[in-house]
N, C-alpha and C positions, 0 to 999 in steps of 0.2 A: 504494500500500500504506500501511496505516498505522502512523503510525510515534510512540511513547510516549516523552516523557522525562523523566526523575531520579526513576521506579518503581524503578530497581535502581542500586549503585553499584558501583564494580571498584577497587580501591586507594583507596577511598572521594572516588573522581570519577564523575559523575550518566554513564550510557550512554544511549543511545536503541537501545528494543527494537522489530523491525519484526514488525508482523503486528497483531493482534486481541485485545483483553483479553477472555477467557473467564471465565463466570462458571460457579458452579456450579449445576446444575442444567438447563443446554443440553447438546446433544447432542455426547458428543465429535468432532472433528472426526476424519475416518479420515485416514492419512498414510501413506506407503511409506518406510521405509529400507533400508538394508545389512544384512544377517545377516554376522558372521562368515566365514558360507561363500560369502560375495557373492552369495545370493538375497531378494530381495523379503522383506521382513515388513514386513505391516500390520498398523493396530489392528482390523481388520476379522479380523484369523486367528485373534482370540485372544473374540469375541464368543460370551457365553456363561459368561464369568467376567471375574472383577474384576481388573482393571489397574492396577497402579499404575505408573507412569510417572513415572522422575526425570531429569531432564536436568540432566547436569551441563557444564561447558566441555570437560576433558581428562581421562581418567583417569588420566593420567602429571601428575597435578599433587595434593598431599597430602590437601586438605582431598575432591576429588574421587576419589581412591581410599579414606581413612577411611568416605565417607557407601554407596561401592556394597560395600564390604566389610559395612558397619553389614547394610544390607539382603538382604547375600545372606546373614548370620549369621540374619536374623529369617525373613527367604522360607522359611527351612529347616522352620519350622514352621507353617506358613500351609496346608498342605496343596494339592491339585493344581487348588482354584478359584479360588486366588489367580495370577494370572504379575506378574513384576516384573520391566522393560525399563527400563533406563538407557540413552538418546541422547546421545551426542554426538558431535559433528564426527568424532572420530578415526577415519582410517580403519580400515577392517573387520581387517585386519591388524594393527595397532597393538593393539585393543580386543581380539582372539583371543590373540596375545602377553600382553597386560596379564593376562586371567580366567586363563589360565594359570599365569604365574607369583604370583599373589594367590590361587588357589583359588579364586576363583568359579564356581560351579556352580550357581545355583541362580535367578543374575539371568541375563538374557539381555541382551546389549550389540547394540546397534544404531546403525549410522552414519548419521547427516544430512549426508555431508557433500556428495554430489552435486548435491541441487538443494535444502538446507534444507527440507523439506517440511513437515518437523515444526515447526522454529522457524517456520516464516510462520504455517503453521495454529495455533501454538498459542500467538503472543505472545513468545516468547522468544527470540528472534534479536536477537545485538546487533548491529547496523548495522556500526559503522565496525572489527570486531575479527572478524566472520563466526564470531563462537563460539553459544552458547547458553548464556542467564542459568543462574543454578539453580532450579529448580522442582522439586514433586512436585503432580502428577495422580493422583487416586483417579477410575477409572473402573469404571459398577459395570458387572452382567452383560446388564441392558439397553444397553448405550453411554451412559449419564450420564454427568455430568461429575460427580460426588458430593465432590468437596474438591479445593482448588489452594492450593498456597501458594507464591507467588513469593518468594525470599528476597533478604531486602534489599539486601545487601552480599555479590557475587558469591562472596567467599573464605570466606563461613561457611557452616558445614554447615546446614543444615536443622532445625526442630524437631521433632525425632521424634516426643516425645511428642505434638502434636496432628496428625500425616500418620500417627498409627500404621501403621500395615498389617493390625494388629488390628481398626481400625475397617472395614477394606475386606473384614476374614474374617467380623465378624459381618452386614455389610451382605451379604456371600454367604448366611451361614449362616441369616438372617433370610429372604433371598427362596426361600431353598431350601425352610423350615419351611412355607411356606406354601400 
């Protein structure tokens, strides 16, 4: 497998992430995780609208409950061609507790934690910590890979403004015009 290092840091010490650096514009890779209800969700279920995928390490950890709170504020208005899934490790219980008591409603949480599927396919698995870097994947309704932003320093949130989610509604609302 292959395996990337000092792309990302964690208490600003270099990790090595295992898997594939994906670019934009390849085909998302498909991957199976945990639902909540401990059934199967792929990126295959959701083909047909735009994906945005953020992976974060823990939800029970600050800057990763601010960013899926951020998103499930914004999802709100995105309409029903957008879906927004947050991976990570935590098990399916943990993540079902967490959108509960946070009010999440509107992202869907999913667990990597049984065989990393998603971290190998998608570059973001840290090796020697078994979590998942932070990332957001814009995938449009064909399976593109249409924007990635790997963030640098595992403990900061994300740059919203260019992962919009807005950019993922017009890239719907564009293939839809047409």
């Amino acid at each position: 497998m292959n395996e990337r290092n000092g792309l990302v840091t964690m208490k600003g010490r270099p990790v090595t992430l295992v898997g594939p650096e994906l670019r934009a514009g390849q085909p998302a890779p498909d991957f199976t995780a945990v639902g909540t209800d401990l059934q199967p969700v792929r990126l295959s279920d959701y083909r047909g609208r735009v994906v945005v995928v953020s992976a974060v390490p823990s939800l029970d950890t600050p800057v990763c409950d601010m960013e899926t709170r951020r998103f499930n504020a914004e999802a709100a208005g995105l309409g029903p061609e957008v879906v927004v899934l947050t991976v990570s490790m935590d098990l399916p219980f943990a993540q079902k507790r967490w959108c509960g008591a946070a009010g999440v409603d509107r992202v869907t949480t999913v667990s990597d934690h049984r065989d990393a599927g998603f971290g190998l396919a998608y570059g973001v698995l840290i090796r020697d910590l078994r979590l998942l870097a932070r990332a957001v994947f814009v995938v449009d309704r064909q399976g593109i890979v249409r924007y990635i932003q790997l963030v640098k320093e595992v403990g900061t949130e994300p740059e919203y403004g260019r992962c919009s989610m807005r950019s993922g509604r017009r890239s719907a609302e564009e293939r839809t015009a047409r």
